[in-house]
Structure formats: structure tokens, C-alpha cells
C-alpha positions as CSV (number, residue, x, y, z in Angstrom):
1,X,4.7,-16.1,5.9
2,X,2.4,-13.2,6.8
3,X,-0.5,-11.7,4.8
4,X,-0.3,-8.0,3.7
5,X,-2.6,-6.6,1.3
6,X,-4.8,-8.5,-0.7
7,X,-3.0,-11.2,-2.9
8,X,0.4,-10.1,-1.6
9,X,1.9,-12.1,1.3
10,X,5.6,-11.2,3.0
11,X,8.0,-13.6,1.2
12,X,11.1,-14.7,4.1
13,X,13.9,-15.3,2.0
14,X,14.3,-14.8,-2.2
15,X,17.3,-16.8,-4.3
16,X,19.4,-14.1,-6.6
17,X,18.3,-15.6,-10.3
18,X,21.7,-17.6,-11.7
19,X,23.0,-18.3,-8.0
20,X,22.1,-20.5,-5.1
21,X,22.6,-16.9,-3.2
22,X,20.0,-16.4,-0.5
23,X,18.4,-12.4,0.7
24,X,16.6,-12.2,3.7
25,X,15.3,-9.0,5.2
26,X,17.9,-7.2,6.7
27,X,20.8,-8.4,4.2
28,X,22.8,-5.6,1.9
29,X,22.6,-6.1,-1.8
30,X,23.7,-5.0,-5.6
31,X,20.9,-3.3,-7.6
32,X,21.4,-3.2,-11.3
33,X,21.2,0.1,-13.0
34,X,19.3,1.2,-15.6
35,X,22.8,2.8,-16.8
36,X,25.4,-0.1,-17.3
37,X,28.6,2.7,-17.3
38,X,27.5,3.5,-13.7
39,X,28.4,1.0,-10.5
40,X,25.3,-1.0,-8.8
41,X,23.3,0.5,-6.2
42,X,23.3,-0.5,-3.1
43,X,20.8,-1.0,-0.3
44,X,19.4,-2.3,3.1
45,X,16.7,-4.9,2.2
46,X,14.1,-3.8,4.7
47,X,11.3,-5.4,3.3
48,X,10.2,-8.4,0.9
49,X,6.7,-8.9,-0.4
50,X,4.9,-11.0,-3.6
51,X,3.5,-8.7,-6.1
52,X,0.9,-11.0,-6.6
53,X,1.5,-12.2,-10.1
54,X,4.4,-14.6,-9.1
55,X,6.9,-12.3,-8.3
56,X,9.0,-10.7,-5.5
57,X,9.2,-6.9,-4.8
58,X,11.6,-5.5,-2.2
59,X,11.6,-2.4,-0.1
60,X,14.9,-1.2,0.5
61,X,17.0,1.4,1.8
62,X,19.2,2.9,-0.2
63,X,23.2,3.8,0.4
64,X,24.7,6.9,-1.0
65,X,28.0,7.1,-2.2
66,X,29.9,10.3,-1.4
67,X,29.6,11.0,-5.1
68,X,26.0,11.1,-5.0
69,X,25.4,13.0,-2.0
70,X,25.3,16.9,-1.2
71,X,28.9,17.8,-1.4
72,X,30.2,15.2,-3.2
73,X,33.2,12.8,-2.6
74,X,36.2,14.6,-0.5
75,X,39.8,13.3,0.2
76,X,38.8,11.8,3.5
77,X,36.1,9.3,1.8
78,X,37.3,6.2,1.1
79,X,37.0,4.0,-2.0
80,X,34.4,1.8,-0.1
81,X,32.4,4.3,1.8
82,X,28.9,4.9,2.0
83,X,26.4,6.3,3.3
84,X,22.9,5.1,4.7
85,X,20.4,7.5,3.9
86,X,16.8,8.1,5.1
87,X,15.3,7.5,1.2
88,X,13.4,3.8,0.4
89,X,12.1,2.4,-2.5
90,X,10.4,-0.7,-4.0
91,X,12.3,-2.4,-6.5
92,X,11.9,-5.8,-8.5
93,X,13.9,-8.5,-6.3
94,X,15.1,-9.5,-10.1
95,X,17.5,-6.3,-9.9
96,X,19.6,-7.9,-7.6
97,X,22.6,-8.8,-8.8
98,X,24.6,-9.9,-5.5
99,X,24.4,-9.9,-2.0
100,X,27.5,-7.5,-0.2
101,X,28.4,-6.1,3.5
102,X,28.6,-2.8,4.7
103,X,30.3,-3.4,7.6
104,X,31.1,-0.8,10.6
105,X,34.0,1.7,10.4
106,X,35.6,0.1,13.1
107,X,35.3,-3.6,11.6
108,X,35.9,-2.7,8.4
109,X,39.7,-1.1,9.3
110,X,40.3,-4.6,11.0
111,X,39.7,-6.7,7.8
112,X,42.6,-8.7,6.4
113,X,41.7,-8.5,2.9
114,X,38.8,-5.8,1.3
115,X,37.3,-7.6,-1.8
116,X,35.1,-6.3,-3.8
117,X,31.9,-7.3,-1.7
118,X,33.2,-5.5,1.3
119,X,32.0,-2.0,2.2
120,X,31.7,0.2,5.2
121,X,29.4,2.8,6.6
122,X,29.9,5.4,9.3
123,X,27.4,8.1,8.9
124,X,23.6,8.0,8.2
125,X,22.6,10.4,5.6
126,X,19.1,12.7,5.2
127,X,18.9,12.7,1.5
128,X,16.6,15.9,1.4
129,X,18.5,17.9,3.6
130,X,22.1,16.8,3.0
131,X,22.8,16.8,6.6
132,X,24.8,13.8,8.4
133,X,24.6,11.9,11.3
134,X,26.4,12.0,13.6
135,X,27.6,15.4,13.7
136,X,30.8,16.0,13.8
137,X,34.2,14.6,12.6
138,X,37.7,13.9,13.9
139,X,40.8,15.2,12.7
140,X,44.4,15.2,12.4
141,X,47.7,15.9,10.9
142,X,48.7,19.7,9.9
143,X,46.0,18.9,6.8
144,X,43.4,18.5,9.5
145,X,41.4,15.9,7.7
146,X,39.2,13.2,8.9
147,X,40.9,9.9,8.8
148,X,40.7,7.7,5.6
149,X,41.4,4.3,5.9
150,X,42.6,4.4,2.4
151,X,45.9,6.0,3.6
152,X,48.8,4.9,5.6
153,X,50.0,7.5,8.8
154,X,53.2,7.8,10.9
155,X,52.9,8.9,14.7
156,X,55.4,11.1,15.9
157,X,57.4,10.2,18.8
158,X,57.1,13.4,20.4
159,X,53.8,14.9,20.4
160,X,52.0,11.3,19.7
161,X,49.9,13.0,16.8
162,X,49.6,11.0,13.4
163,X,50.5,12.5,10.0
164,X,50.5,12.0,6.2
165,X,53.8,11.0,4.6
166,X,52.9,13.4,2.0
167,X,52.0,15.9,4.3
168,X,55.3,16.2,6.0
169,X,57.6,15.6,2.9
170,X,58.2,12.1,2.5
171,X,57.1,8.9,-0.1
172,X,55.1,6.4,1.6
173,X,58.3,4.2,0.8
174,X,60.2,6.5,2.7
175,X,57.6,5.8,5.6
176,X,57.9,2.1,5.7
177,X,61.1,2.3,6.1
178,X,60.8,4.7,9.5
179,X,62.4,3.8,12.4
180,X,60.9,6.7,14.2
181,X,59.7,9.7,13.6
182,X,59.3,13.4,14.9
183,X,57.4,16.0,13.0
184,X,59.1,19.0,12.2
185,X,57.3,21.0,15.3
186,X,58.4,18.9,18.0
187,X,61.7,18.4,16.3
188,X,62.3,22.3,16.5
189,X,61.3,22.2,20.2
190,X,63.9,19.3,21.1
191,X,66.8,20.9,18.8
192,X,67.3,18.2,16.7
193,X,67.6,18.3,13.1
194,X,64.8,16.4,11.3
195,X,66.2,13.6,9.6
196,X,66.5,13.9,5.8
197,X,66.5,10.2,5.2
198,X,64.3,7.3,6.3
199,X,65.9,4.8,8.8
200,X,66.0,1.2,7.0
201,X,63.3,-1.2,9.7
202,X,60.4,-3.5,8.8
203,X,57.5,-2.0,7.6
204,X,55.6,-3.7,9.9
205,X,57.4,-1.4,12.5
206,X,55.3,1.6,11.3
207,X,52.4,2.3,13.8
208,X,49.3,3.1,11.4
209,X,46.0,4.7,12.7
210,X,43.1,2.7,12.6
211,X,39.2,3.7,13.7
212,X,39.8,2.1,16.9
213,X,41.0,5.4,18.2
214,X,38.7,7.9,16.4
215,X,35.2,9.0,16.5
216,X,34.1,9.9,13.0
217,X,31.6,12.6,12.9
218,X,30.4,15.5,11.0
219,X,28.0,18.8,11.6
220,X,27.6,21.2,8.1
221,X,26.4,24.6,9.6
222,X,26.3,27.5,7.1
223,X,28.9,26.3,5.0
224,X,31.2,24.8,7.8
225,X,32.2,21.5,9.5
226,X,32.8,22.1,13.4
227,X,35.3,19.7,14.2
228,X,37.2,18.0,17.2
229,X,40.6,17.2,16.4
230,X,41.9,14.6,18.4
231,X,45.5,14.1,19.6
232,X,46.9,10.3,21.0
233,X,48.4,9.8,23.9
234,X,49.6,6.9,25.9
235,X,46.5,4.7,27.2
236,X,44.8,1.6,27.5
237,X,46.5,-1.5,25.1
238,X,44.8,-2.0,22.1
239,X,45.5,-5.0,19.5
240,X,44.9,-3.8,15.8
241,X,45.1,-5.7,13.0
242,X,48.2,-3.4,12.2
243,X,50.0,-4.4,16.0
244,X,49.9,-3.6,19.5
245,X,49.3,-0.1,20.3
246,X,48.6,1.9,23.5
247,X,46.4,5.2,22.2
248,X,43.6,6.9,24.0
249,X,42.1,10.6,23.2
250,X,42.0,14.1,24.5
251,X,40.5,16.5,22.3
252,X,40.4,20.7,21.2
253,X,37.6,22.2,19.2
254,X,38.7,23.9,16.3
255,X,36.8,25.4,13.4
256,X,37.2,25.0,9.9
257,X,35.8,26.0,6.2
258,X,34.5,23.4,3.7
């Protein structure tokens, strides 16, 4: 345990008051707010420390949600999405409530079950400029939007690109139920008639995007996002935790308004 300042020492490890729960430096955890309507903060514990009189302070660094940042939540932002952002604080270590993981982008799409514990993070956020890092986004389907993990997406057979159900017409019922599927482009090109019903398969036969084929990214320049929409096309195998798939990238730059 090392000495800081006078009559404060670096503490290694505090217990969450009511639990046997353990933080050390370098674990995510729940802050209580000083508003009970509003969710817990949550934050990077960077630092841990005595205050001297008995009890433990904690430097932290703090995740935004896409609520709380410049801009606000969008479509693409998923229910457990944060941010990490360049502001820290000192906080009582009795405003923990919990300990919870903000995992990678790319883990967090390969988890079997989400609970409520379970976060993920894939861009680092300047509080006091609103800018994000990195700096630019993928996209896809005719929406172009960056990918939520949220929602469910069908590739089309033809040009390999993924899509919304919504986006081209159907109910995500209608989607499970795909035995293939061409979007309406590709279907003009070939001559065929896009079919107005779903073809009765497994679910489990629909091929759904995960992060292991996109690079999430974002760049807001004057009221813009420059983005790189990426289209998939037959590669490497990848194993998913939603099948076997064989995707790799090629990209085009395109511009588009926020």
C-alpha cells in the first residue's frame, strides 16, 4: 500500500457496503445518483485512495451514455452502449452500488446472454469537445446506418450486402423465416420477381451481422459524419456466435448529413 499525501495512503482493493463484492483499480462500477429517477453512473475506477478519516475515495472515469453526450442517442446506439470519455472525478467509494463490465464491441456481440451488468464500449469520447474516437463509422443497408447490435439483418444472396427487415419491407418474423434473400436491386438486375412471401426454414438459417466484420468509427466535421460504408464479400471463415460465416470487406467513401 503506497503513501500519497499526508494521512492518505492508496487503498488496493475496497468491499461494496451490503456485499462481499470486491473493486480494485481498473474494475467498472455503478455510481448512485443524487437523482433516484435517473440510471447509475458508470465509470473506470482509475484510482483508490483513504481520505484520511477512515474512508475510501475513488478517482474514476466516467462513461457517457449516448443520451448524455453531444448529439444525443441515434438509432444506431444500442441499449447498452457507452462511451468512455476523457472527464474524471473523485467520488466517495460508498456510491458504489455494484461492480459491471463494459466489454469490447466485438466481445460484447459474441455474448450468449446480455444481463443487466453487461455493457459495451466502442468509442472514446472528449467530453468538452464532443468529438469521438475513432473517427469514422461503417455503414450499411439502403438506410446507411452504423450497425446496432440491437437489430437483426439479412444478407442478400446477390450483392452480399446486409439489410433491415424493415428497411426492405418485411417483419422481422417474416425474416426468420427466410430461406434466402435478394434485395430488390439485385433482384431487378437478375429478372426475377422479389418474392412476396417469406420461405418457411429455421431461424437459425438467417445469417446475422455481427462486429466481427465491421469497424465502427465516427468523424463529426461541420455538421457531418464522413463515412466508409462497407460491402461483404466472400473471405476468410469466421465462427460467430450466430454460425459459420465466410465475410471479409471492401469499402467506398461516401458522405453523409447528421
Amino acid at each position: 500500500m503506497a503513501k500519497t499525501k499526508q494521512g492518505k495512503r492508496d487503498v488496493d482493493a475496497y468491499t461494496i457496503k451490503g456485499t462481499n463484492k470486491v473493486v480494485r483499480v481498473g474494475d467498472c462500477v455503478l455510481l448512485r445518483p443524487a437523482d433516484t429517477d435517473k440510471p447509475p453512473y458508470v465509470a473506470r475506477v482509475e484510482r483508490m485512495e483513504s481520505d484520511g478519516r477512515g474512508g475510501v475515495r475513488v478517482r474514476c472515469r466516467w462513461y457517457y451514455r449516448p443520451e448524455e453526450a453531444k448529439g444525443g442517442r441515434r438509432p444506431f446506439h444500442g441499449a447498452k452502449e457507452l462511451f468512455l470519455s476523457d472527464h474524471f472525478d473523485t467520488q466517495s467509494a460508498h456510491t458504489i452500488e455494484d461492480k459491471c463490465i463494459v466489454h469490447s464491441f466485438k466481445n460484447y456481440t459474441k455474448l450468449d446472454n446480455v444481463g443487466p451488468e453487461d455493457f459495451y464500449c466502442r468509442f472514446d469520447y472528449k467530453a468538452a469537445t464532443g468529438a469521438f474516437t475513432p473517427d469514422r463509422v461503417a455503414v450499411y443497408c439502403k438506410c446507411e446506418m452504423p450497425y446496432n447490435p440491437d437489430d437483426l439483418m439479412v444478407q442478400c444472396e446477390g450483392c452480399k450486402d446486409w439489410f433491415h427487415p424493415s428497411c426492405m419491407g418485411m417483419t422481422i418474423e417474416q425474416a426468420k423465416k427466410l430461406d434466402h434473400y435478394m434485395c430488390s436491386d439485385c433482384a431487378k438486375e437478375n429478372g426475377a420477381k422479389r418474392p412476396s412471401n417469406a420461405y418457411p426454414i429455421s431461424p437459425n438459417s438467417v445469417k446475422v451481422l455481427t462486429s466481427d466484420v465491421w469497424s465502427m468509427l465516427s468523424l463529426i466535421n461541420s455538421g457531418h459524419f464522413l463515412l466508409w460504408k462497407y460491402h461483404l464479400v466472400p473471405s476468410e471463415h469466421l465462427k460467430t456466435s450466430h454460425g459459420d460465416m465466410k465475410l471479409a470487406i471492401r469499402h467506398t467513401e461516401i458522405t453523409a448529413n447528421v
